[in-house]
CHARMM-style PDB file with segment names, atoms N, HN, CA, C and O in Angstrom:
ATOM      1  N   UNK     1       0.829  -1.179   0.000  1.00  0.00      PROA
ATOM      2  CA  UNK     1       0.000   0.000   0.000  1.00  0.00      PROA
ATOM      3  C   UNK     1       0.872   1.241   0.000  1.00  0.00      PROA
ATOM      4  O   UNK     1       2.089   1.192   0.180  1.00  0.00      PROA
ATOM      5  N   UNK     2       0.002   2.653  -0.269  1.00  0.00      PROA
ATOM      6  HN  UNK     2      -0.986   2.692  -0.415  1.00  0.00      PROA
ATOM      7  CA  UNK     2       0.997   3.841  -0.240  1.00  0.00      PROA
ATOM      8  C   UNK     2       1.324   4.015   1.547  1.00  0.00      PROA
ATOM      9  O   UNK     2       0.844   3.689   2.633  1.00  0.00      PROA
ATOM     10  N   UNK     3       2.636   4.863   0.875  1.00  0.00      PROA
ATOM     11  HN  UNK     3       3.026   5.128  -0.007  1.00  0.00      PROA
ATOM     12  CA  UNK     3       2.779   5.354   2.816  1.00  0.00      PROA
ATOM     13  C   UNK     3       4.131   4.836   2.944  1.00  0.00      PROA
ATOM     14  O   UNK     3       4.634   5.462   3.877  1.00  0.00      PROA
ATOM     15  N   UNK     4       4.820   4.156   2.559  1.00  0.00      PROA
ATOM     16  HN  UNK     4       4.411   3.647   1.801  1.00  0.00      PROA
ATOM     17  CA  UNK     4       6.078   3.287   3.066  1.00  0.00      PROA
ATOM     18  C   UNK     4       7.259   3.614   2.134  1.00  0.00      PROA
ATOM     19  O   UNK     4       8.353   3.114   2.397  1.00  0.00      PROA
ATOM     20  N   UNK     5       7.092   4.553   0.882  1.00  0.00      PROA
ATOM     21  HN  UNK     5       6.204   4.959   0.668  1.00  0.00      PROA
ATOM     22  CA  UNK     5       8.214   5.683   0.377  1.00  0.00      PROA
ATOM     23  C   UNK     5       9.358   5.747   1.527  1.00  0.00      PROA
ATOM     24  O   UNK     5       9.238   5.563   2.739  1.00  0.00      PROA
ATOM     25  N   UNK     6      10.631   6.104   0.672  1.00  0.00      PROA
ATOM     26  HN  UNK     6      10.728   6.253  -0.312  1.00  0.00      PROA
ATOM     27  CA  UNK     6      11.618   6.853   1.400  1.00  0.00      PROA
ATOM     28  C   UNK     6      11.745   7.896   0.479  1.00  0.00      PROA
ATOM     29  O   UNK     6      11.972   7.850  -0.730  1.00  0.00      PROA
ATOM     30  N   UNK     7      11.483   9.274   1.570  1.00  0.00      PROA
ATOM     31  HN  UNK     7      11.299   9.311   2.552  1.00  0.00      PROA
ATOM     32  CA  UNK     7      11.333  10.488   0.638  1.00  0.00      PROA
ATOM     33  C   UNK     7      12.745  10.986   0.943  1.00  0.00      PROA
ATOM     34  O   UNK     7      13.001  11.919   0.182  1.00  0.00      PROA
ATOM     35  N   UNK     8      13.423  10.804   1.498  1.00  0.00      PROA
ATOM     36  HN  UNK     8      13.215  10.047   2.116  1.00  0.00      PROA
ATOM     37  CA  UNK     8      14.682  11.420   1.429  1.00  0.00      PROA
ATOM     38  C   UNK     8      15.577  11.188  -0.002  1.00  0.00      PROA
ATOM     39  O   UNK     8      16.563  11.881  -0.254  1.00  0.00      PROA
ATOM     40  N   UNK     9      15.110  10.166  -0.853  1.00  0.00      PROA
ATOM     41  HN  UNK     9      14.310   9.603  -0.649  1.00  0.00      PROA
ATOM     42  CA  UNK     9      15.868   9.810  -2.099  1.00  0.00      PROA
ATOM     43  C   UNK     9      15.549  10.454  -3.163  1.00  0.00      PROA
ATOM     44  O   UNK     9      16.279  10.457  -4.154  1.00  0.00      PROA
ATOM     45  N   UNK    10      13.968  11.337  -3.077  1.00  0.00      PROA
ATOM     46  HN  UNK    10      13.374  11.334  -2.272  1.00  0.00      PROA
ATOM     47  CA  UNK    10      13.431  11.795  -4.078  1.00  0.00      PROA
ATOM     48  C   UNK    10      14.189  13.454  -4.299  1.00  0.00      PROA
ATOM     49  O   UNK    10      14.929  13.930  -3.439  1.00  0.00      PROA
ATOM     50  N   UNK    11      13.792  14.280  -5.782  1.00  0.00      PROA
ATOM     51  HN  UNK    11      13.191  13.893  -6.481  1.00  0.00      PROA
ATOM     52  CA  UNK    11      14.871  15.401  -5.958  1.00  0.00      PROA
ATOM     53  C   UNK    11      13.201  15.799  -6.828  1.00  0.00      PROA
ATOM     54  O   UNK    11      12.107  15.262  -6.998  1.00  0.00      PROA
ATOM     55  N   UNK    12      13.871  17.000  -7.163  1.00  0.00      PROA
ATOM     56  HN  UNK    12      14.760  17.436  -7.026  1.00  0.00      PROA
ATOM     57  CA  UNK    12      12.736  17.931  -7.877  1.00  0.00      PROA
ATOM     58  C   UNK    12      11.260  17.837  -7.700  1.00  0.00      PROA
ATOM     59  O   UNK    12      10.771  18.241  -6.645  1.00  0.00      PROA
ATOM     60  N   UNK    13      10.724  17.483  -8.368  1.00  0.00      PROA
ATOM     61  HN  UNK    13      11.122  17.154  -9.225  1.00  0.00      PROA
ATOM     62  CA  UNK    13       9.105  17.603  -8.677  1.00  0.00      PROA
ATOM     63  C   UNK    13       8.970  16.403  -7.825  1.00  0.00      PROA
ATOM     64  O   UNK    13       8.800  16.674  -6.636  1.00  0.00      PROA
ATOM     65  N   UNK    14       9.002  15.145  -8.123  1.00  0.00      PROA
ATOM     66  HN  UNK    14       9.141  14.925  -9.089  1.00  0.00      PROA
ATOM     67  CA  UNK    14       8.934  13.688  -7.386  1.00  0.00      PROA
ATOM     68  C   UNK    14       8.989  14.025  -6.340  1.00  0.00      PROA
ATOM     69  O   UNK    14       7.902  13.751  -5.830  1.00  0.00      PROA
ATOM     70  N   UNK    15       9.639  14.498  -5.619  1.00  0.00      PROA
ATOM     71  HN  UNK    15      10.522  14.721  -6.032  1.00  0.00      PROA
ATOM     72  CA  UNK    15       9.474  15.000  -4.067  1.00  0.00      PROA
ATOM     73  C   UNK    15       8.032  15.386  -3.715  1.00  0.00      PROA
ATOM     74  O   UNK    15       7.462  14.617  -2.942  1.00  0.00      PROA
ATOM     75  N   UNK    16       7.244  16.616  -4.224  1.00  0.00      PROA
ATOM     76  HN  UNK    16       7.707  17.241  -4.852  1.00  0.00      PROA
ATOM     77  CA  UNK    16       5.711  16.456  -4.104  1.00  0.00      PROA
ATOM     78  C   UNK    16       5.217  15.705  -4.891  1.00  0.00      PROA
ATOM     79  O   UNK    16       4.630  14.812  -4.280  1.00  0.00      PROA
ATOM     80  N   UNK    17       5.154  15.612  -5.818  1.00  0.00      PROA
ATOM     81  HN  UNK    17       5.630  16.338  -6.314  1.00  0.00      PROA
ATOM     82  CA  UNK    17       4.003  14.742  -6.863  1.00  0.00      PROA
ATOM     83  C   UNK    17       4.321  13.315  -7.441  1.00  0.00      PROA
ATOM     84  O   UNK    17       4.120  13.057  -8.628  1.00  0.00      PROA
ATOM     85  N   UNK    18       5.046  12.003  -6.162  1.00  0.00      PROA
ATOM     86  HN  UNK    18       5.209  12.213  -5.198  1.00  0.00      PROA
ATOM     87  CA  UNK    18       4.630  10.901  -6.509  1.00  0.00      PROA
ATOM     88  C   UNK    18       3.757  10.021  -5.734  1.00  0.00      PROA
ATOM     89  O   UNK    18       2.988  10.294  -4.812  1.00  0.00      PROA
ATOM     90  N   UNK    19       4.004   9.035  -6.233  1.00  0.00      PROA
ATOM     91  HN  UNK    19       4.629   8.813  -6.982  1.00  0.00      PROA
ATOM     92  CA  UNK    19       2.586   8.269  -6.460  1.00  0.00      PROA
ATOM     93  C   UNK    19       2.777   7.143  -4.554  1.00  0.00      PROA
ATOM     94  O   UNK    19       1.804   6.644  -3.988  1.00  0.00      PROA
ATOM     95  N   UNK    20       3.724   7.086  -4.213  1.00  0.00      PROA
ATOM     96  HN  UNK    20       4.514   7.491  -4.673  1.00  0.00      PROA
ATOM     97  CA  UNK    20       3.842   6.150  -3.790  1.00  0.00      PROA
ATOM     98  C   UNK    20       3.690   6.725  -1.873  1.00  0.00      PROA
ATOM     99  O   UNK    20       3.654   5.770  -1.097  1.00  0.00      PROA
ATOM    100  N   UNK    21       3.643   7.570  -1.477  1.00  0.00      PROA
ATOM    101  HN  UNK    21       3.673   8.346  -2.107  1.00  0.00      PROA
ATOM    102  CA  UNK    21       3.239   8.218  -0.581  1.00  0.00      PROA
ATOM    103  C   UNK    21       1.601   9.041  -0.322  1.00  0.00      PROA
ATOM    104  O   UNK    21       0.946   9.382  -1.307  1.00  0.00      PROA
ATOM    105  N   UNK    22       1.164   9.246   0.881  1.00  0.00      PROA
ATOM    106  HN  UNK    22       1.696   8.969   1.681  1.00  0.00      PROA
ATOM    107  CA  UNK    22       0.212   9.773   0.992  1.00  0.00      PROA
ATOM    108  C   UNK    22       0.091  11.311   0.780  1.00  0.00      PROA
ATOM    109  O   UNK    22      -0.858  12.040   0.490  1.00  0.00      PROA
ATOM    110  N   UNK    23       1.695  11.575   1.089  1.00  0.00      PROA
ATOM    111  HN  UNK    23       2.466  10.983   1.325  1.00  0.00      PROA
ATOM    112  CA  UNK    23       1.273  12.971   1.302  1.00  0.00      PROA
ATOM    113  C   UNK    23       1.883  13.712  -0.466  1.00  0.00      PROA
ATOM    114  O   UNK    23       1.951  14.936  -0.583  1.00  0.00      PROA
ATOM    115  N   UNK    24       2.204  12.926  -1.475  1.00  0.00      PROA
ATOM    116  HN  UNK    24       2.150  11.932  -1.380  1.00  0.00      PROA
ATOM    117  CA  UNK    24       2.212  12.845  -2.977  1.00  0.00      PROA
ATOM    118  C   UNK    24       0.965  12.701  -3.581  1.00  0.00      PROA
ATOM    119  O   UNK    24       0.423  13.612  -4.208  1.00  0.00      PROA
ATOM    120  N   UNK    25       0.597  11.845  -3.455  1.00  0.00      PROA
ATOM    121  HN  UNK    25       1.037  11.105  -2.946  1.00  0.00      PROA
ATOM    122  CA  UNK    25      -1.164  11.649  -3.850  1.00  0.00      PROA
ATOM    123  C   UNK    25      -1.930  13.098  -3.268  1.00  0.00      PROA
ATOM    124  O   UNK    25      -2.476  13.773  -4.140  1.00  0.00      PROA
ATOM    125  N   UNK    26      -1.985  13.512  -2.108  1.00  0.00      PROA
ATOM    126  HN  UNK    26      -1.542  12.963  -1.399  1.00  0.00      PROA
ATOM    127  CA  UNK    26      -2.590  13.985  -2.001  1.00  0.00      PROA
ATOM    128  C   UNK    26      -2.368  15.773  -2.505  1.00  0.00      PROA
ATOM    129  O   UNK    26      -3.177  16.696  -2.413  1.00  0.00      PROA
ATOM    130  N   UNK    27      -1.139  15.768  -2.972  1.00  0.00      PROA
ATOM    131  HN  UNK    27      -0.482  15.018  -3.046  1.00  0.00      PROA
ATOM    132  CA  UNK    27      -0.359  16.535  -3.282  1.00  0.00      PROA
ATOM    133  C   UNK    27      -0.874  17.015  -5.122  1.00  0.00      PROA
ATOM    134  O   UNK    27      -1.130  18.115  -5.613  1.00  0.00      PROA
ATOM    135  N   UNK    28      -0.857  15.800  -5.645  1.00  0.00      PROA
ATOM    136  HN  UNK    28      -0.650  14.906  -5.247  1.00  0.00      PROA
ATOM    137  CA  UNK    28      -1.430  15.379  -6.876  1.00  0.00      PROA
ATOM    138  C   UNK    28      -3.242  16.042  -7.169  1.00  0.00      PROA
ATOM    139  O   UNK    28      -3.700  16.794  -8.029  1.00  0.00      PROA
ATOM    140  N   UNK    29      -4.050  15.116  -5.655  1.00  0.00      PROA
ATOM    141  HN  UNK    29      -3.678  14.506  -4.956  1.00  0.00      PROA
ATOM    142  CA  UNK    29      -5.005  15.656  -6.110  1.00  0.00      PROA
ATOM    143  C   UNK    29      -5.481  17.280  -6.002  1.00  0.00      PROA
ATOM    144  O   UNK    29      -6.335  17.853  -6.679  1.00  0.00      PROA
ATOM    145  N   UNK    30      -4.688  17.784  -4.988  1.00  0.00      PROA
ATOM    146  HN  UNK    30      -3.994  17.318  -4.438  1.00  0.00      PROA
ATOM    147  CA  UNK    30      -4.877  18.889  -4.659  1.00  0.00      PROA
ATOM    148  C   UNK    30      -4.891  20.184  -5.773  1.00  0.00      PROA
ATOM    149  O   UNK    30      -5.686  21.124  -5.785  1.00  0.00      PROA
ATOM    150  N   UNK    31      -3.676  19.913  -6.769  1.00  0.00      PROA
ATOM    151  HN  UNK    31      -3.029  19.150  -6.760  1.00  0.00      PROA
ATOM    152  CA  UNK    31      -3.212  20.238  -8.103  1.00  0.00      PROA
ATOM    153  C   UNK    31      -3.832  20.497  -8.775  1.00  0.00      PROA
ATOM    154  O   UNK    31      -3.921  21.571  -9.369  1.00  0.00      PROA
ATOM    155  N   UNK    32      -4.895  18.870  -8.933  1.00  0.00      PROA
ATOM    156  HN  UNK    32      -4.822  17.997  -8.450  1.00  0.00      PROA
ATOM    157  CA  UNK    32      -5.827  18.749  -9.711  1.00  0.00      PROA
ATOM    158  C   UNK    32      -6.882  19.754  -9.934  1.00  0.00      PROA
ATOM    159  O   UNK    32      -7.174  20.415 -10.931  1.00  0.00      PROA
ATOM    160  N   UNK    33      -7.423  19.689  -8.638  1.00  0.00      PROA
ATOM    161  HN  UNK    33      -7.185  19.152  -7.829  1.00  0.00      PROA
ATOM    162  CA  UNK    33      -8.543  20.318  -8.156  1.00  0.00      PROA
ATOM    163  C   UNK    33      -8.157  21.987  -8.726  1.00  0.00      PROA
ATOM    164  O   UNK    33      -8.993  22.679  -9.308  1.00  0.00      PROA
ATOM    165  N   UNK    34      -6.966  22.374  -8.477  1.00  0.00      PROA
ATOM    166  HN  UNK    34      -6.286  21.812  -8.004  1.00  0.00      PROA
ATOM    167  CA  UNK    34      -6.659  24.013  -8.004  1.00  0.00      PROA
ATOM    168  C   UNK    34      -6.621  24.259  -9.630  1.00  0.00      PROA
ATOM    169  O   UNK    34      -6.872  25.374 -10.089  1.00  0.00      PROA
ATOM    170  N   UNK    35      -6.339  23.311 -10.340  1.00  0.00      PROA
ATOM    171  HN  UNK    35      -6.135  22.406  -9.967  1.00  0.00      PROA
ATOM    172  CA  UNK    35      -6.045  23.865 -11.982  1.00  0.00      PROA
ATOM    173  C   UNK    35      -7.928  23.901 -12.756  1.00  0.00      PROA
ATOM    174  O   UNK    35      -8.353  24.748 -13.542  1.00  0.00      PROA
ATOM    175  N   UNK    36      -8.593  22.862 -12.265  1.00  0.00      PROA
ATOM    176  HN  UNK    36      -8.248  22.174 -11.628  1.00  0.00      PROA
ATOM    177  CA  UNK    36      -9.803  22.590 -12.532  1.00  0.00      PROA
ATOM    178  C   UNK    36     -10.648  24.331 -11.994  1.00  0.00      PROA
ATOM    179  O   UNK    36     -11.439  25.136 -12.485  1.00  0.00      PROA
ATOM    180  N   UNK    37      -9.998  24.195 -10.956  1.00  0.00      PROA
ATOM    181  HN  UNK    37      -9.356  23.541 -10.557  1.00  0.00      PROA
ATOM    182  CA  UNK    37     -11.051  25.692 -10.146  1.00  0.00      PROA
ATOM    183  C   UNK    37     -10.723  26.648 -11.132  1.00  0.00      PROA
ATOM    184  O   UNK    37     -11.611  27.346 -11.620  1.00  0.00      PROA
ATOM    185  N   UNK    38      -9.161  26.789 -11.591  1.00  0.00      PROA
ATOM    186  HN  UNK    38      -8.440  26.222 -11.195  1.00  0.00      PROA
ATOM    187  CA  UNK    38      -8.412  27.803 -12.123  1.00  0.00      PROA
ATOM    188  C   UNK    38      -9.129  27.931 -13.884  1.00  0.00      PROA
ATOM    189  O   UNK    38      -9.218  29.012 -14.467  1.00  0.00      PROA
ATOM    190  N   UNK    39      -9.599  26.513 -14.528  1.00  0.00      PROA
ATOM    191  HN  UNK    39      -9.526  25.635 -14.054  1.00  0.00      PROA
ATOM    192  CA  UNK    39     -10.373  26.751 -15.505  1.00  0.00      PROA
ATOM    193  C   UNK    39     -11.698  27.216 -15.345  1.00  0.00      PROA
ATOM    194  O   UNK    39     -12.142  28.084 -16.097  1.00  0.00      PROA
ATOM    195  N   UNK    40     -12.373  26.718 -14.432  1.00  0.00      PROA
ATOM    196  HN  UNK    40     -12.013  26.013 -13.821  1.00  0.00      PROA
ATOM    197  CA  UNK    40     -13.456  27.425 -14.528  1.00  0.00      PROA
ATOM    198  C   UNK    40     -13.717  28.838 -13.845  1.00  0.00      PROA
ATOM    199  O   UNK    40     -14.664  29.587 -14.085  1.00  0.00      PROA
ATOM    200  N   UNK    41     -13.094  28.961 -13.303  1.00  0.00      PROA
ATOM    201  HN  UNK    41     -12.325  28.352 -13.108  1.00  0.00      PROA
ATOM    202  CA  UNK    41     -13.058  30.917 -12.868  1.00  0.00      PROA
ATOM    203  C   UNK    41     -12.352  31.652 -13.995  1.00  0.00      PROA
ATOM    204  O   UNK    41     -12.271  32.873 -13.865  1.00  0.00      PROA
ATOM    205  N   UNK    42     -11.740  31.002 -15.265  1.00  0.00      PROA
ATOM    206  HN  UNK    42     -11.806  30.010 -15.371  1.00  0.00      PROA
ATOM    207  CA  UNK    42     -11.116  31.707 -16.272  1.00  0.00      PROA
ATOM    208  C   UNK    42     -12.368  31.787 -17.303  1.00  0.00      PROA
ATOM    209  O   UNK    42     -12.630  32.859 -17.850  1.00  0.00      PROA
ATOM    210  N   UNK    43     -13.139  30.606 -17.553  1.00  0.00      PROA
ATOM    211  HN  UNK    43     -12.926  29.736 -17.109  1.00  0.00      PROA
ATOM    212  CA  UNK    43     -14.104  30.566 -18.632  1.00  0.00      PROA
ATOM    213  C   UNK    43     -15.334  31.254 -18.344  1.00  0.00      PROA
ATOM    214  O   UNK    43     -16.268  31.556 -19.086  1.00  0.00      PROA
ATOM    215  N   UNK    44     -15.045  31.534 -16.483  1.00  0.00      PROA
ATOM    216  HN  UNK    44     -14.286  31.288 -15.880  1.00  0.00      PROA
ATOM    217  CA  UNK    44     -16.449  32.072 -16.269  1.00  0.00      PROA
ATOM    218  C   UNK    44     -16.548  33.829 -16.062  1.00  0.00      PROA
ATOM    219  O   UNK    44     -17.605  34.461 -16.037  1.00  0.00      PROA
ATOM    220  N   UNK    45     -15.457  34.288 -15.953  1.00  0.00      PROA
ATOM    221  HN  UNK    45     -14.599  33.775 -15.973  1.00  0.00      PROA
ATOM    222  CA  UNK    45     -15.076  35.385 -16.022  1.00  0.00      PROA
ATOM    223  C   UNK    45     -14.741  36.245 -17.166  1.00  0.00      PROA
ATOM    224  O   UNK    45     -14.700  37.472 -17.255  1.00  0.00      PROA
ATOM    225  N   UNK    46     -14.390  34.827 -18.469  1.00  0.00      PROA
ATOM    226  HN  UNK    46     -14.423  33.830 -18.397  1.00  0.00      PROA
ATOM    227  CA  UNK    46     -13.724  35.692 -19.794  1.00  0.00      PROA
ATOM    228  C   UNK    46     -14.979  36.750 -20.349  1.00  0.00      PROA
ATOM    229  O   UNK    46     -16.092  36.619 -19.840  1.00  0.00      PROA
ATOM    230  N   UNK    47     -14.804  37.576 -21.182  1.00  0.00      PROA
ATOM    231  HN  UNK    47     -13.900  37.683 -21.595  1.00  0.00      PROA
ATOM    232  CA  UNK    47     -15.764  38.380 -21.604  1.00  0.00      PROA
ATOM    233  C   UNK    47     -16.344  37.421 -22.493  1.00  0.00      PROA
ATOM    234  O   UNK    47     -15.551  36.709 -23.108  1.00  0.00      PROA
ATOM    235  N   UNK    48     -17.254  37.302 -22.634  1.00  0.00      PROA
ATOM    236  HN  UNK    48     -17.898  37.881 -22.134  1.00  0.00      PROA
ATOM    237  CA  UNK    48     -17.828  37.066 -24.069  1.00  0.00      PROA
ATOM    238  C   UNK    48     -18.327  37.902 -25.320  1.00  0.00      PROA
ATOM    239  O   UNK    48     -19.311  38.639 -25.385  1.00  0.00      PROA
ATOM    240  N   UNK    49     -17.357  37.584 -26.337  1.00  0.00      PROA
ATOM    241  HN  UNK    49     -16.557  36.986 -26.285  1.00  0.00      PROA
ATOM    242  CA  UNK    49     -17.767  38.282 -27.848  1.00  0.00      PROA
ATOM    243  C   UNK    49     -19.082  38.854 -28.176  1.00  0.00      PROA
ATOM    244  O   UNK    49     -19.940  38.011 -27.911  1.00  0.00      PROA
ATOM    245  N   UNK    50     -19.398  39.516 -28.462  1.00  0.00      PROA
ATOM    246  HN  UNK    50     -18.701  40.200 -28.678  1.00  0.00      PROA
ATOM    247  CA  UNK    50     -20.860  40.283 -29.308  1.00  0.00      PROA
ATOM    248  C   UNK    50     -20.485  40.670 -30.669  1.00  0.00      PROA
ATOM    249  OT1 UNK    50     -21.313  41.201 -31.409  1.00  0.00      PROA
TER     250      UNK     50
END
């Protein structure tokens, strides 16, 4: 199961965003979510053409 990583081996990005830890996953979905919010407050805000 996740959780049993050794994060001391990881370097750059892999350090937050892998798969094999809890606090990566959750790191991941968090991302997710913040880019998803970030599209729809862009599409809902853009002007629309006339």
């Amino acid at each position: 199961m996740a959780g049993g990583g050794d994060e001391s081996k990881l370097t750059g990005l892999s350090r937050y965003f892998n798969g094999e830890t809890m606090r990566g996953r959750a790191n991941v979905a968090k991302a997710t979510y913040a880019s998803i919010g970030l599209l729809i407050l862009y599409f809902s805000l853009k002007p629309s053409k006339k």
